[in-house]
C-alpha positions, 0 to 999 in steps of 0.5 A: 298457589301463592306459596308452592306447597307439596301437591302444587310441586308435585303436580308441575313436575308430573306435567314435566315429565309428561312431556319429557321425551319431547323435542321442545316441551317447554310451550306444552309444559307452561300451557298446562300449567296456565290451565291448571292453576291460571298463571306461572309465577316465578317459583313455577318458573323455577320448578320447571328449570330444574325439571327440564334443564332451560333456563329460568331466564327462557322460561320468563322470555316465554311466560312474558312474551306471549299474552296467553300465559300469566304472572299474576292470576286471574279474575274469575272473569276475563274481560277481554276488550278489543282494541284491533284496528276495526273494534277501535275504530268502532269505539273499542277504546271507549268501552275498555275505558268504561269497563276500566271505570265500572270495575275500578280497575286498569287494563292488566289489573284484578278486582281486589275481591278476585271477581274480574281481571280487565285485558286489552286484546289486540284482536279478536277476529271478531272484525265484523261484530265490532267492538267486540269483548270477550268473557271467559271465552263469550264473545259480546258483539257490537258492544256500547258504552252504555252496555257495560254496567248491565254486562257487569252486573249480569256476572256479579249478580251469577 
């Protein structure tokens, strides 16, 4: 979705009008759209305001204020370390690093060949199995530093 063509356009202004007689659809609408196609970028953003009349500046207050939704797209895999209080303290930070080295990559940032997109969580709820980190949705209890190479491997080697 680099460059919008005609079935993408098409395609967002049916989720527009999907949710049109609703009181506040803007949350739906860009929910949709982040499903679909895995990040709003600002031509989307645009598309979405003639659609439905709000502003492009609300839409990107939207888009960049909650975590859930993306500028950028995403990797193939998610990686989602825990840096809450308890996954912290039980040495969050030094996995997220370690996932940092291994994929060469920073927090926010995607592999160049597209494989994975490296995310800080402020929690997972996940307190108990802590350091926790979530792939696409697979949650790693209790993960090591030393975990980190084989965890990677296991995704690049599917």
């Amino acid at each position: 979705m680099a460059r919008l063509n005609e079935t993408a356009a098409k395609q967002i202004a049916e989720i527009c009008d999907r949710y049109k007689n609703e009181p506040t659809p803007l949350m739906l609408i860009l929910s949709d759209i982040q499903n679909e196609y895995g990040y709003i970028p600002l031509e989307v953003q645009e598309l979405v305001s003639e659609k439905t009349g709000i502003s492009v500046a609300e839409i990107y207050g939207v888009v960049t204020f909650y975590s859930y939704f993306s500028l950028k797209p995403k990797g193939k895999y998610v990686v989602g370390c825990c840096l809450g209080t308890a996954c912290y303290v039980k040495g969050g930070g030094q996995v997220f690093d370690k996932f940092s080295e291994v994929l060469g990559i920073k927090g926010g940032e995607t592999t160049p060949d597209g494989l994975f997109t490296l995310d800080a969580l402020r929690c997972l709820g996940a307190c108990g199995i802590a350091p926790a980190v979530s792939i696409n949705g697979k949650v790693y209890p209790k993960v090591q530093v030393s975990d980190v190479p084989g965890i990677v491997d296991s995704y690049r080697n599917a």
